[in-house]
TINUDO-363777 format. One record per residue: residue in one letter; x, y, z of N, C-alpha, C, O, CB in turn. Coordinates in steps of 0.1 Angstrom, whole numbers, plus 5000, padded with zeros to 4 digits. Atoms other than C-alpha are relative to their C-alpha. Glycine has a CB too. Layout:
N
aXYZXYZXYZXYZXYZ;...
This chain:
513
x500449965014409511184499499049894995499349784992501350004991;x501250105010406211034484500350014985500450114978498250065003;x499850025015407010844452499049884994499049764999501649984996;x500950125003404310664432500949934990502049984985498450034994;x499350055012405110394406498549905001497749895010501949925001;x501050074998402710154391500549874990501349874981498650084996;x500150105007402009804382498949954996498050004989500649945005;x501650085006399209544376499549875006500149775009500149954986;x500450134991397209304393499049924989498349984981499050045015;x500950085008395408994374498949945006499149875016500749894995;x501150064996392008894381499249934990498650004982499450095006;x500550065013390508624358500849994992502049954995499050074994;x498849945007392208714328500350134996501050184987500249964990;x500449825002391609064332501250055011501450025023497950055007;x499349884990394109324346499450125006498550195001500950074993;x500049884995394009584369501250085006501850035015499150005008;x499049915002396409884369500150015017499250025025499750154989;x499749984979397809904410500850104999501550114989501049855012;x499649925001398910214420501349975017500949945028498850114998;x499250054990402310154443500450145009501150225002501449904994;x499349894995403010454469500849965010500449875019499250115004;x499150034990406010464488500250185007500250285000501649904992;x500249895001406210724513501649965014501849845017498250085002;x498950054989409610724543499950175005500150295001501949904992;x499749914986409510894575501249985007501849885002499049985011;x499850084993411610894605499849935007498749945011500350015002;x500850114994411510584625500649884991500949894979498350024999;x499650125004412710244619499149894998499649785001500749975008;x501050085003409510044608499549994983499550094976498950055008;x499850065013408909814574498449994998498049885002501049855001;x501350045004405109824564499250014989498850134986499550035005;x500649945011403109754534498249955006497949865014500649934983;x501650024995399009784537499750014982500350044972499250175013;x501349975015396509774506499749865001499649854989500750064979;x500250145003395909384508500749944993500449914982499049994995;x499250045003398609244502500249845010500349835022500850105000;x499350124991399508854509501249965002502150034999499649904997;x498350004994402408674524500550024990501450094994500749875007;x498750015004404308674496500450144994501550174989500349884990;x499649885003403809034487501050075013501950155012498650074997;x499349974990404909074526501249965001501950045007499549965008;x498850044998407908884524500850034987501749964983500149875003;x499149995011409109044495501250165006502050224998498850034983;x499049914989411109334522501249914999502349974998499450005019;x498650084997413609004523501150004986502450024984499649825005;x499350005012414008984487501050104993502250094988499149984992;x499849874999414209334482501850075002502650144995499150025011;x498849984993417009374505501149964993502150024991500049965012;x498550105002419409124493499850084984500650154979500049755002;x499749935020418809254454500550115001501450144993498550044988;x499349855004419509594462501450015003502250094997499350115007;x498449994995422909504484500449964988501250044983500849925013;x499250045011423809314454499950084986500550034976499749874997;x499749855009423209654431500850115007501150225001498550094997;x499749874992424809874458499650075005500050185007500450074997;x501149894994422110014474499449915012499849795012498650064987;x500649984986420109984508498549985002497750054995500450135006;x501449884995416809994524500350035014500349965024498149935001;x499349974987418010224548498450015014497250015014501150184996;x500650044983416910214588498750135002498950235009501750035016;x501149905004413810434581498649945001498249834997500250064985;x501750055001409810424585499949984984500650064977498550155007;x500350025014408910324551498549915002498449795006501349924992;x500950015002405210324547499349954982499050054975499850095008;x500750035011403710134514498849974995498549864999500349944998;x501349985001400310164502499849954982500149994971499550175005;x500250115017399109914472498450024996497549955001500349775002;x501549945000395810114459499549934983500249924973499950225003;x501550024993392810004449500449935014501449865013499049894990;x499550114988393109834488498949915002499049825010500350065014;x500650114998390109654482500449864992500249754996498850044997;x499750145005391709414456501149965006502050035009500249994985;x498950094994393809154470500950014991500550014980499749875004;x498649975005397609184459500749895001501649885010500850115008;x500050155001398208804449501850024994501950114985498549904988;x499050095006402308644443501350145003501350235011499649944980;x499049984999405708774439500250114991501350174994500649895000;x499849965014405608984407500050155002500250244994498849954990;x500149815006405309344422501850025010502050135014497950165009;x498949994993408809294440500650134990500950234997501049855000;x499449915009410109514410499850145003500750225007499649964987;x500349894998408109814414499550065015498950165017499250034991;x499449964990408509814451501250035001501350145007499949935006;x498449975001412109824447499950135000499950205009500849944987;x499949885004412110104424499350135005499750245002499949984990;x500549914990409610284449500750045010500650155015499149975004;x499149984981412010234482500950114993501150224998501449805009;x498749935006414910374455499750194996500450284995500349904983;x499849835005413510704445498950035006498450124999500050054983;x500649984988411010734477501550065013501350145022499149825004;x498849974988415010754499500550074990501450144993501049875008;x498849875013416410954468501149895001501849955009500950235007;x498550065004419410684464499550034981500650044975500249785007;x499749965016418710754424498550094994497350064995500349834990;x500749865007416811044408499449884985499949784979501650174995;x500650045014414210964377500650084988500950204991498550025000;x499749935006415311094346498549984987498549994975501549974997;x501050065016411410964327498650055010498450095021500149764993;x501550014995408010984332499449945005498449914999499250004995;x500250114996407510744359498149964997497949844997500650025013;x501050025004403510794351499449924989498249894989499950075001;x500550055015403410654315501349835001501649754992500650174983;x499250165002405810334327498949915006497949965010501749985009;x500350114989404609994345501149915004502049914996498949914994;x499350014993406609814365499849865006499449885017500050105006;x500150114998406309404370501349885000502249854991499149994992;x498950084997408509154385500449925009499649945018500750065002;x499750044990410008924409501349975000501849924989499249915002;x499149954996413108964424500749895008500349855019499650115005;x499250114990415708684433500750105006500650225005501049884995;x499049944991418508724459501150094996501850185002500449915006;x498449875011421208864432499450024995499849974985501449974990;x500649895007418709094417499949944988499750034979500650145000;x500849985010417908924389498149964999497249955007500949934990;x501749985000414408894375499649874996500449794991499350134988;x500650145001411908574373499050014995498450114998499849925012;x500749995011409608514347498449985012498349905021500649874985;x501250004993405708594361498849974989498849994977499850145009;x501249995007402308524351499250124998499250225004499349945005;x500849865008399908734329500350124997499750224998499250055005;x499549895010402308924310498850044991498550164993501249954991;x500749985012399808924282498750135007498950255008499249824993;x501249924991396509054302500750165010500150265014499449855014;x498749884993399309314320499950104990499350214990501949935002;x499649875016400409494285499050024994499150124986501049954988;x501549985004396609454275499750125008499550235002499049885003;x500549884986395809684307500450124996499850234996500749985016;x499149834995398509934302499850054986499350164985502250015006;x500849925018397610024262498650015007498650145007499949864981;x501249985000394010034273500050155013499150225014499249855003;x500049834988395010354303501450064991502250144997500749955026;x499049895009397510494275501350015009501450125016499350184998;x498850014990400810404295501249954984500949904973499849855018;x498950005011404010384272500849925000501549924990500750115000;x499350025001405710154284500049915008499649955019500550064998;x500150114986406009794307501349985002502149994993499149854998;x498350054996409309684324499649865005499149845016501150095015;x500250144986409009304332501649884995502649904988497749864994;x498850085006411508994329500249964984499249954977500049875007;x499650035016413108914293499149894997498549894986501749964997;x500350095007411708614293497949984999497249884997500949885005;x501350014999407908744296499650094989498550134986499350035013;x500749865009408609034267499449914985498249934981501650144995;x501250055013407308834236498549995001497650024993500349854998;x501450024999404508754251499150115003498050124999499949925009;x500649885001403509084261500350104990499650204989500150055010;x499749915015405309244227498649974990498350044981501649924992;x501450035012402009074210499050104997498350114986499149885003;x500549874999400309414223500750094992501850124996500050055012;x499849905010400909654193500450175008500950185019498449994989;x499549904992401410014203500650055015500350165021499450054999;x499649974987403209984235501649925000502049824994498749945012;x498850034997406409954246500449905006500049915018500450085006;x499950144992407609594258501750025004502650004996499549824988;x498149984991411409654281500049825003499249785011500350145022;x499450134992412609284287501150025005502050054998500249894992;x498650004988415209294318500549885003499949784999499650045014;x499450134993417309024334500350035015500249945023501349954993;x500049964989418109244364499650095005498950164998500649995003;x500649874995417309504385500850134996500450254994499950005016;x499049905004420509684375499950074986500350184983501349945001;x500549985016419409704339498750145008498850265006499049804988;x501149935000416109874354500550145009500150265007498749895007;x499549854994417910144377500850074991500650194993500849995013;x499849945007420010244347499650044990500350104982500549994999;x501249945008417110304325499450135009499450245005498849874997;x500549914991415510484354500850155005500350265007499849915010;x499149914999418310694361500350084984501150174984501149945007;x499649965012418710784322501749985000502250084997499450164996;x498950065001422210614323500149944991501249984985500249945007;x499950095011421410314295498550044995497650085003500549845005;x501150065005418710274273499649894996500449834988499750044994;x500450135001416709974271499650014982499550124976498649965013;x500249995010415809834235498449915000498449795002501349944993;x501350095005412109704229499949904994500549874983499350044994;x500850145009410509394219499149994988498049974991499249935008;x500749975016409209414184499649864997500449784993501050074987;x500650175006406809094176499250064988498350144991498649895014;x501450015005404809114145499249895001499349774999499950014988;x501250134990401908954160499749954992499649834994498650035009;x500650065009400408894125500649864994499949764992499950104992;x498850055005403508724111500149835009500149715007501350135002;x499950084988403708554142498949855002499249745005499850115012;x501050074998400208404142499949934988499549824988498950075006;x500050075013400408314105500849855002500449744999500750114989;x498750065006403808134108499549855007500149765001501750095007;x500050144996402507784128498749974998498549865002500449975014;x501249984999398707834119499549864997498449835003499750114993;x501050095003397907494103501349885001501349784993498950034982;x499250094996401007294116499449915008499149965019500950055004;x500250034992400007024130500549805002501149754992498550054999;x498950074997401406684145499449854998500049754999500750035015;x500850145003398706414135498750024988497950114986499249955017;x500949995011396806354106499049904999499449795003500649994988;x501050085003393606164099500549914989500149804992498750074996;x499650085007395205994072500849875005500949774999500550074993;x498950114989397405774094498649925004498849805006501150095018;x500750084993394105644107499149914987498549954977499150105011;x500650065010392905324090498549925001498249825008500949924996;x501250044996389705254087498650105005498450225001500449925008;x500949904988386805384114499150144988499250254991501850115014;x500549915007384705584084498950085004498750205003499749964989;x500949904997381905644098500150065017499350155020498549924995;x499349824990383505824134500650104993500650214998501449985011;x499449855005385206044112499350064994499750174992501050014992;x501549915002381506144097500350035012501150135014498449934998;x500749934988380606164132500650125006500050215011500049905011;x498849905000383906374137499850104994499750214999501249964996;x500449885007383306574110499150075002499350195002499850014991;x501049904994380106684121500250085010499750195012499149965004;x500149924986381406764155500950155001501150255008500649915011;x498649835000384107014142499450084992499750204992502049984991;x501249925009381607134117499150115007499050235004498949894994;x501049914991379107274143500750025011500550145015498749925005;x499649974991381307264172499149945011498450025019500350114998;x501250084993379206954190501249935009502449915005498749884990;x499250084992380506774220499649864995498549854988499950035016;x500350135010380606394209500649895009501849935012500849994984;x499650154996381306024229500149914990499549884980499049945009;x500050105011382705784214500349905012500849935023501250014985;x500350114992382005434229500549864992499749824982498450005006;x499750135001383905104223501149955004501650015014499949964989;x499250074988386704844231501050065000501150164992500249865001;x498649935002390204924236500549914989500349794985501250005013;x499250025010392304924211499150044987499449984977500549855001;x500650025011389805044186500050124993499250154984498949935003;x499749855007391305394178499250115006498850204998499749994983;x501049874998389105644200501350115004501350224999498649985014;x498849885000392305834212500550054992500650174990501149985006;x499349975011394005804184499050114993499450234992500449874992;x501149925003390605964168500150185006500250274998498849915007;x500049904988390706254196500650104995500250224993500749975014;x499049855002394006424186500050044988500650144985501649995002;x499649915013393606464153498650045002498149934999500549934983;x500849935001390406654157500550175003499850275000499149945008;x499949835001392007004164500850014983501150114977501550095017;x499149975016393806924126498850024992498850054980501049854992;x501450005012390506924111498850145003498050184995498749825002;x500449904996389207224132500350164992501350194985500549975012;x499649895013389107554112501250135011501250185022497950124991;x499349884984391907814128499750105007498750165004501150074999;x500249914988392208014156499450154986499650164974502050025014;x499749855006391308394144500950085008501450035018498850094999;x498749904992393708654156499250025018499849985028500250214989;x500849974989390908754183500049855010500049835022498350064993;x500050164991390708374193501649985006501949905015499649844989;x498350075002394508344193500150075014500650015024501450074984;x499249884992394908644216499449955013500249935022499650174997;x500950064990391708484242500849915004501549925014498649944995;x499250104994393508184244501750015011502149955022500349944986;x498649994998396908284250500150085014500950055022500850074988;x500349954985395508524281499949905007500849895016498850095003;x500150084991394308244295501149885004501049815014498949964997;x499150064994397308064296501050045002502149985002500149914997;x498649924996399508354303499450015016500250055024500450184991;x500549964986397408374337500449845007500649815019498050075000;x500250104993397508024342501449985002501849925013499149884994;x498049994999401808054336500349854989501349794989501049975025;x499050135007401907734310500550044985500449954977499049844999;x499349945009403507974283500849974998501349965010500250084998;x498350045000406907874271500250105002499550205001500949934987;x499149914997409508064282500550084985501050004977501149935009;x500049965009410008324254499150044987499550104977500649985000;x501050105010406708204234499050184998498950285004498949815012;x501249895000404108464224498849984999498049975009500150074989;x501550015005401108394200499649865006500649805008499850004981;x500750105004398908074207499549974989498350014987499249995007;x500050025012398807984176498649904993497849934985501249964999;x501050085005396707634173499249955013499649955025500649884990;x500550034993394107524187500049905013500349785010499550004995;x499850054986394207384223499649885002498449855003499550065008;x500450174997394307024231500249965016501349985023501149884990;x499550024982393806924269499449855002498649794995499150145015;x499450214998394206544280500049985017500949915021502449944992;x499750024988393506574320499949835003499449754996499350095008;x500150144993393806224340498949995002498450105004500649965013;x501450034992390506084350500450015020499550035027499349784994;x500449954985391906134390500450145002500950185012500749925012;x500249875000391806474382498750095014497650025014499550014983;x500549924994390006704407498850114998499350214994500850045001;x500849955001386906874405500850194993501150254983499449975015;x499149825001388507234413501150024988501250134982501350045015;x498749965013391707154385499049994989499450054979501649864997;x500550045012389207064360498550124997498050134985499849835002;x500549855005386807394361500550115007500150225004498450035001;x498949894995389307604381499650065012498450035014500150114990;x500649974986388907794418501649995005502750025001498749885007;x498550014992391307714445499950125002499550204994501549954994;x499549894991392407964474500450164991500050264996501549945009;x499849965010393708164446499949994987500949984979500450005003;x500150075011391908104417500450024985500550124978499149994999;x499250095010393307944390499149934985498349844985500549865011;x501050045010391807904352499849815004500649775012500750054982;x499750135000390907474351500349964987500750034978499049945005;x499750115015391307204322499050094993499550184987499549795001;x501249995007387707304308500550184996500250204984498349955010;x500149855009388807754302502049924995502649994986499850235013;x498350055010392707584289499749964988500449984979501149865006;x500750055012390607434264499450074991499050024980499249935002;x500549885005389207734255500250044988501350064984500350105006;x499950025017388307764217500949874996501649894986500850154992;x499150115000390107434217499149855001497949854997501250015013;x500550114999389307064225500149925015501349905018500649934990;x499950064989388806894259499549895001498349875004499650055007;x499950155002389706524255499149935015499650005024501849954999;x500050104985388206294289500649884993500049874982498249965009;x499750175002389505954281499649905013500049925024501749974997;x500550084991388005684300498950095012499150115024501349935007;x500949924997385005874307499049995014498650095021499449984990;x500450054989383305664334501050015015500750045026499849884996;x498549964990386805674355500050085010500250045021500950074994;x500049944993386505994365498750025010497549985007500450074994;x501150014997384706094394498850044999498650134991500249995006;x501249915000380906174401499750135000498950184993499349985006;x499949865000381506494412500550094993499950194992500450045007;x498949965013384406594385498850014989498750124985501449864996;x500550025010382006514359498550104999497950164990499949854999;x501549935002378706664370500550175006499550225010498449915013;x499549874997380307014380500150084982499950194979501750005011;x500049985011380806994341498850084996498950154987500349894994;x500950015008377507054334499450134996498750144985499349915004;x500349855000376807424339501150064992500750164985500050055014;x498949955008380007514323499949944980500450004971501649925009;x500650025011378707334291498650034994498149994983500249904999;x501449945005375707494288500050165000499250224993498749965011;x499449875004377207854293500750014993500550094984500450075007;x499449915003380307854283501050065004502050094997499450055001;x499349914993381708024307500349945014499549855018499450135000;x499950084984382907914345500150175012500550275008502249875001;x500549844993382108214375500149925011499449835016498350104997;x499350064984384108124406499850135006500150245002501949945001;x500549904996382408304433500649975016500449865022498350014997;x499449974987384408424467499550115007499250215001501350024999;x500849884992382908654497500350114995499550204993500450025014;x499449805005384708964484499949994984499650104980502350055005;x500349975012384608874446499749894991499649774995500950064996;x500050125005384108664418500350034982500250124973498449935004;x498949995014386008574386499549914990499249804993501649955003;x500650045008384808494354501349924991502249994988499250104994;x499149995015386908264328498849944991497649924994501849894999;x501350035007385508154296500249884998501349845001499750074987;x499750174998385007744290499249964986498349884986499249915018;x500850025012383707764252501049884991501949904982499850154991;x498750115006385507414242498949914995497849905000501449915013;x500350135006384607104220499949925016500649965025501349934986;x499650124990383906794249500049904994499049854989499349965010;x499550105006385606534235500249875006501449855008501050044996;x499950094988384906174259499949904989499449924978498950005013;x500250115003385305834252500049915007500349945019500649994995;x500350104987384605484270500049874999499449834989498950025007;x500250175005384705134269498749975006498150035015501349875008;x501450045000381504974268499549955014498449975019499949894990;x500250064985382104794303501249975006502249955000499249865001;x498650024992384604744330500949884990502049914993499749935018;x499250085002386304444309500450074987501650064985499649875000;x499649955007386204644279499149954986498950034977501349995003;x500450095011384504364253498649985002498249864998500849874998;x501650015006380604414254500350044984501150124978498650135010;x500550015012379404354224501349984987501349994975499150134999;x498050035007383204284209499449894987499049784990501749885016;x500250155008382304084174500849845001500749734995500350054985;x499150145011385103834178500649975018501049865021501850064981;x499850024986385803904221499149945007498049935001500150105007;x501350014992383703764250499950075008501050105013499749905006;x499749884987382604014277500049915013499249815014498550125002;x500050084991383403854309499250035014499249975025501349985000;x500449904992381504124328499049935003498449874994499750134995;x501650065000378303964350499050084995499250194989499449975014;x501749895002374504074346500150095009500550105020498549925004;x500149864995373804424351501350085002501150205004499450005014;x499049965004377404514348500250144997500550245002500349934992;x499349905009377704694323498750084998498850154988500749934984;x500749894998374704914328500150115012499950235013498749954999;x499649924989375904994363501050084994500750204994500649925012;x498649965007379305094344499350134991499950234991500949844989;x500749895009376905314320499550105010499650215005498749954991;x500649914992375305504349500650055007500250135015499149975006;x498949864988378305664366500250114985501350174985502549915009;x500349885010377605904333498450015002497549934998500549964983;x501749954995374206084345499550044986500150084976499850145013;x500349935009371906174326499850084993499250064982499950004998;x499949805000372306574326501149974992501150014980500450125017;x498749975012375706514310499749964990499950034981501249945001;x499850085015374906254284498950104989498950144978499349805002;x500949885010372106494273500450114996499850164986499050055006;x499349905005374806774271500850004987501350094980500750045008;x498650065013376906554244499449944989499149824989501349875007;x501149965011374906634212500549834992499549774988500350194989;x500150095009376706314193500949865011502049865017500650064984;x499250144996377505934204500049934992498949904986499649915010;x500050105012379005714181501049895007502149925013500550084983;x499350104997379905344186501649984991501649994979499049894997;x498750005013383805304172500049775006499949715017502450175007;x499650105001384304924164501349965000502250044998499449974993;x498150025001387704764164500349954981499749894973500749795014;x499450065018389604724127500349914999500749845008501150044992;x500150165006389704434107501450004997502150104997498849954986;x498250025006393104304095499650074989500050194986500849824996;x500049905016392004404060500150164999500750244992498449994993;x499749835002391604744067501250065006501550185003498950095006;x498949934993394804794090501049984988501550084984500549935014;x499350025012396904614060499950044989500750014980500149904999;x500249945013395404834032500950105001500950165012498750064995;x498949895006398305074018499450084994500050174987501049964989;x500749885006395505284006500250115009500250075021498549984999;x499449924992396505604020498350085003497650104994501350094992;x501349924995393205794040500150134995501250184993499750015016;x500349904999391506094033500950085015500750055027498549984999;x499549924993393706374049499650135008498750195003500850014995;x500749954987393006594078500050194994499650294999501149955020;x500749835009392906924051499649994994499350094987500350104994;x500950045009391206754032498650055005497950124999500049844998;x501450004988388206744062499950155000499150224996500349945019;x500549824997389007084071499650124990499450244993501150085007;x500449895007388207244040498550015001497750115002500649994987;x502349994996384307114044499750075009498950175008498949855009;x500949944990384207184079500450165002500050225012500149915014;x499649864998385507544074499150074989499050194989501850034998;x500849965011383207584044498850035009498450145010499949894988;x500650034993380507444069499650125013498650155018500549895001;x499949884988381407704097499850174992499250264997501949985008;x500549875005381408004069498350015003497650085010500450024983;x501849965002377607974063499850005016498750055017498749864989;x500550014989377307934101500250155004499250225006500649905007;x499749844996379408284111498950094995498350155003501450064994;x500849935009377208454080499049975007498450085010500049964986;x501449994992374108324101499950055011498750085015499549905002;x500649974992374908424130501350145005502050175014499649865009;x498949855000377008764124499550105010500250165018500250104983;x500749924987374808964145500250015012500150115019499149985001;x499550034984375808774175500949995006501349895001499949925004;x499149935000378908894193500649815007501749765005500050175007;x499650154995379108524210499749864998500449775002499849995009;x500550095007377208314193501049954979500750014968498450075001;x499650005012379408164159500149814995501049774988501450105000;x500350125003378207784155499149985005498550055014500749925001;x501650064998375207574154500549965014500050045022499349864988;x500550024987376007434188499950085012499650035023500649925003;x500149894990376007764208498750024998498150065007500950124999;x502149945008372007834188499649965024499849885033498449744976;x500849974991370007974218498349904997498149864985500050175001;x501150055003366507804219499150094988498550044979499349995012;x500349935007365308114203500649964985499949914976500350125005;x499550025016367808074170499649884997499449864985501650014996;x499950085008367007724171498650004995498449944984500649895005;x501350045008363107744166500250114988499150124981498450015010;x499749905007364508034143500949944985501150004974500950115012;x498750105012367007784117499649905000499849854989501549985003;x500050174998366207454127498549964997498149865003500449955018;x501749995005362207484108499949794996500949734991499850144978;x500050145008361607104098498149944992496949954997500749865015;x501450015005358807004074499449855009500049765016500049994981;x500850124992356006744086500749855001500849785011498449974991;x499650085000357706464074501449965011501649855016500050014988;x499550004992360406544095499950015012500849965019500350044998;x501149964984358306634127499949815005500349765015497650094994;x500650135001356906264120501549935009501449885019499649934981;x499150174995360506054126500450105011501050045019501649904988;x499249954984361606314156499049985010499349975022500650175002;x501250034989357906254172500549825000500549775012497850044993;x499650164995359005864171500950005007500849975019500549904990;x498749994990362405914182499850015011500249945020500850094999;x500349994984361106064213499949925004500749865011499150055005;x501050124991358605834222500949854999501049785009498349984990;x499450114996360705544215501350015006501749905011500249924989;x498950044993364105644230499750095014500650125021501450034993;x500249914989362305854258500950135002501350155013500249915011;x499249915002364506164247499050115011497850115012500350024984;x500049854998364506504266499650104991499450084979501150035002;x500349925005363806794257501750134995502050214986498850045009;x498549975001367406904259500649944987501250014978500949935013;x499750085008368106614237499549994983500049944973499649905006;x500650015012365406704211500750184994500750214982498049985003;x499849885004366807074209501849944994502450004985499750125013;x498850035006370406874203500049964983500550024973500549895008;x500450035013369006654175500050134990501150154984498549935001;x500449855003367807014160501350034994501550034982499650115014;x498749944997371407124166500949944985501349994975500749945017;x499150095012373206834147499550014990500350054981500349855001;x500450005013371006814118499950104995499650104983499049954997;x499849935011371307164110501750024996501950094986499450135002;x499350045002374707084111500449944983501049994973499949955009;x500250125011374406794085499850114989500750144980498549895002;x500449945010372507014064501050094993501450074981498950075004;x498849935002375107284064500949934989501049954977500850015014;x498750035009377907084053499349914985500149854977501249885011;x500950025015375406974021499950114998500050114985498649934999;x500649835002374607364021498549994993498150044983501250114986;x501549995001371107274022499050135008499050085019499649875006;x500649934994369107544036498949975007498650045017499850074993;x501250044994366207364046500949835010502049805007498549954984;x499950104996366707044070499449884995498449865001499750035009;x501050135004365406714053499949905012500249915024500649924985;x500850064989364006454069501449865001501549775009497949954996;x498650064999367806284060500950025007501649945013500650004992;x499149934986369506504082499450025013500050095021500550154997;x500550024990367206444109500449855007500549815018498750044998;x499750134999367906104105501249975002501449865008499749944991;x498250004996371406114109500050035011500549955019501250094994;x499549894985371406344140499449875009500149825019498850215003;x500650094990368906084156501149875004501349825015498449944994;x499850104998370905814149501650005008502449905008499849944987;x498449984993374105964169499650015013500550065020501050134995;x501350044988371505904199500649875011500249865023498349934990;x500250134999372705564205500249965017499949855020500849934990;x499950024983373605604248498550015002498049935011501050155010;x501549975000369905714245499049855002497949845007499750084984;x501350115003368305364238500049945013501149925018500149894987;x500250064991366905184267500949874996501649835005498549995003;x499850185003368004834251502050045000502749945003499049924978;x498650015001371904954248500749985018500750055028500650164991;x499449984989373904774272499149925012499549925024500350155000;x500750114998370904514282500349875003499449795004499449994993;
């Protein structure tokens, strides 16, 4: 008896609907075909033991399986489920009482039949509302997350026995009901660090503000101990929130990647990622045998910290550099290639030189000659030209650590830079991907970024005296309409050019001499 059932395959963060046919002859042979890997193959073992421990069999029979489309590869453990339920009503051991066409069917399958929580629920229940299916079956603890999909049915299971007496019209299952809205409201501007805790450091938290303003990647460079981490995390508190549409981007991508809490739904705030500097090329824009989003799309509409910037390696760092100029990361394999998206703040910091105390007002550097410029040049200069602002952070004085003056607080900031970001969306509403000054195409920027003569005047110096790029002059551009913004100047003055230049400072031949 040929019986289809269907599930879903993840590619990127994108689904595709798999059509499972089970068909049994006689003959005593176990085979599935469509491109399936080992662990889709070894899921005959799992299978077996789940169903004796429901009461049921795969009895001594040809059983032929076919996993269509057969050109996409059939990656992990997750369709154990709607194999099952194909062997089951492919041998008639239980009759349908539903519309097996309007269900889906996702799972993995221990030895006592119950069920194990899988990746890309979210991107899964996205798929099956978009082909008008009614209904998904996966483990309990993946239904929140795919309940965030509105008109569709979310079944959370624990075992297989739950799913054969649904299937049989024996029990009925009860749906997962999230209001997504409610949901996404309820943690939206919670957050676990405030700018106010930080004492001192005024003008990085300009520099800061600009960067969450426009959405500029930014270095900060000085000794330890002088607050640049600390700096780091409270930048998603000053960041304006996710939108529902961002919330939902995000949360695919780390329902594919599997680092969802168990029961968790919305992604709520924005994304903070902190990899090691002996981080990996491949973990840090994503790939691998089976690819895998990296640090840079986890960060996605979020923040992607480096700490100790130099650290990491040459290769780690310069693979960055195409992914910050799209956008996006396009991992390309003989048979296909997978897009995620990598639209994040870069957020690096560094000590001045291997000891840590160039230029320290009150330290000595102990570093020899040429040191600390070698130490500057394991950051090339394709990247440093990608990272629109560098600002020196100095170490705090006693006076300012011992003031009980309480700081400007981190909603305080974000009301500018969310003010700052309206007139930006409003400028660039037209564009479906473009929604801050630091995404501006060359086009928008000779299009926004006009500057009168006077201004022309100190960016023709700048050049010529810090030997800037042309990359570098379209950054400048970038930040000072920035600046302007958060004044709600319309024009660029030759003040906000002056600022942008002066966040330049990796730029100067003499730094680090």
């Amino acid at each position: 008896m040929l019986t289809k059932v269907y599930g879903s395959a993840v590619q990127g963060i994108h689904a595709t609907t798999i059509t499972i046919e089970v068909n049994v002859f006689p003959g005593a042979r176990y085979s599935i075909v469509g491109l399936p890997d080992n662990a889709v193959k070894e899921s005959q073992q799992r299978i077996e033991s789940a169903l004796r421990e429901s009461g049921f069999r795969i009895p001594g029979k040809k059983i032929i399986i076919n996993m269509a489309p057969a050109d996409i590869r059939k990656e992990g453990s997750a369709y154990d489920l709607p194999l099952a339920i194909g062997i089951l009503l492919s041998t008639e051991q239980i009759e349908s009482k539903l519309d097996l066409n309007k269900i889906m069917f996702m799972g993995e399958l221990s030895l006592d039949g119950s069920l194990v929580p899988l990746k890309g629920a979210l991107p899964m229940s996205i798929q099956a509302l978009k082909e008008n299916y009614d209904a998904i079956i996966l483990p309990s603890q993946n239904a929140r997350e795919a309940a965030v999909v509105n008109n569709l049915k979310v079944f959370g299971v624990d075992n297989i026995q739950q799913v054969i007496d649904y299937v049989k019209g024996d029990k009925e299952l009860s749906p997962t009901i999230v209001d997504t809205r409610a949901e996404f409201y309820a943690h939206l501007n919670s957050f676990p660090h405030d700018f106010k805790e930080v004492k001192g450091q005024n003008n990085v938290k300009r520099a800061i503000e600009i960067a969450a303003a426009g959405g500029h990647n930014i270095i900060m460079i000085g000794p330890p101990g002088a607050g640049k981490t600390m700096l780091a995390k409270r930048i998603p508190g000053i960041l304006p929130p996710l939108s529902l549409v961002e919330s939902l981007e995000t949360t695919k991508i780390h329902s594919v990647a599997g680092l969802l809490n168990r029961n968790s739904s919305l992604i709520t705030q924005r994304p903070f990622r902190n990899p090691h500097h002996t981080i990996s090329d491949v973990a840090l824009v994503g790939g691998g045998t089976y690819p895998q989003p990296g640090e840079i799309s986890l960060a996605h509409n979020g923040v992607l910290f480096l700490d100790e910037l130099p650290e990491f390696k040459r290769t780690v760092l310069e693979v960055m550099r195409q992914p910050l100029e799209d956008r996006q990361i396009t991992i390309s394999r003989a048979k296909f290639n997978v897009n995620y998206p990598a639209s994040c703040m870069l957020i690096s910091s560094m000590n001045p030189c291997p000891c840590g105390y160039y230029n320290h007002p009150e330290k000595e550097c102990m570093c020899a000659p040429g040191v600390v410029q070698r130490y500057l040049s394991k950051i090339s200069g394709p990247l440093l030209d990608r990272i629109d602002i560098h600002i020196e952070v100095v170490p705090v004085s006693f006076d300012e650590i011992s003031n009980t003056t309480v700081a400007e607080s981190s909603e305080a900031v974000r009301l500018r830079v969310e003010k700052a970001r309206l007139i930006q969306t409003n400028r660039f509403s037209k564009f479906e991907d473009i929604h801050c000054n630091a995404q501006m195409t060359p086009k928008l920027i000779s299009e926004h970024c006009k500057i009168d003569e006077e201004g022309s005047s100190i960016l023709k110096k700048a050049m010529e005296k810090l030997g800037l790029s042309a990359r570098a002059y379209d950054r400048i551009l970038k930040v000072s309409r920035t600046i302007a913004d958060m004044e709600n100047s319309e024009n660029i003055n030759a003040c906000h050019l002056a600022e942008a230049i002066n966040y330049r400072s990796l730029d100067r031949e003499a730094w680090g001499a």
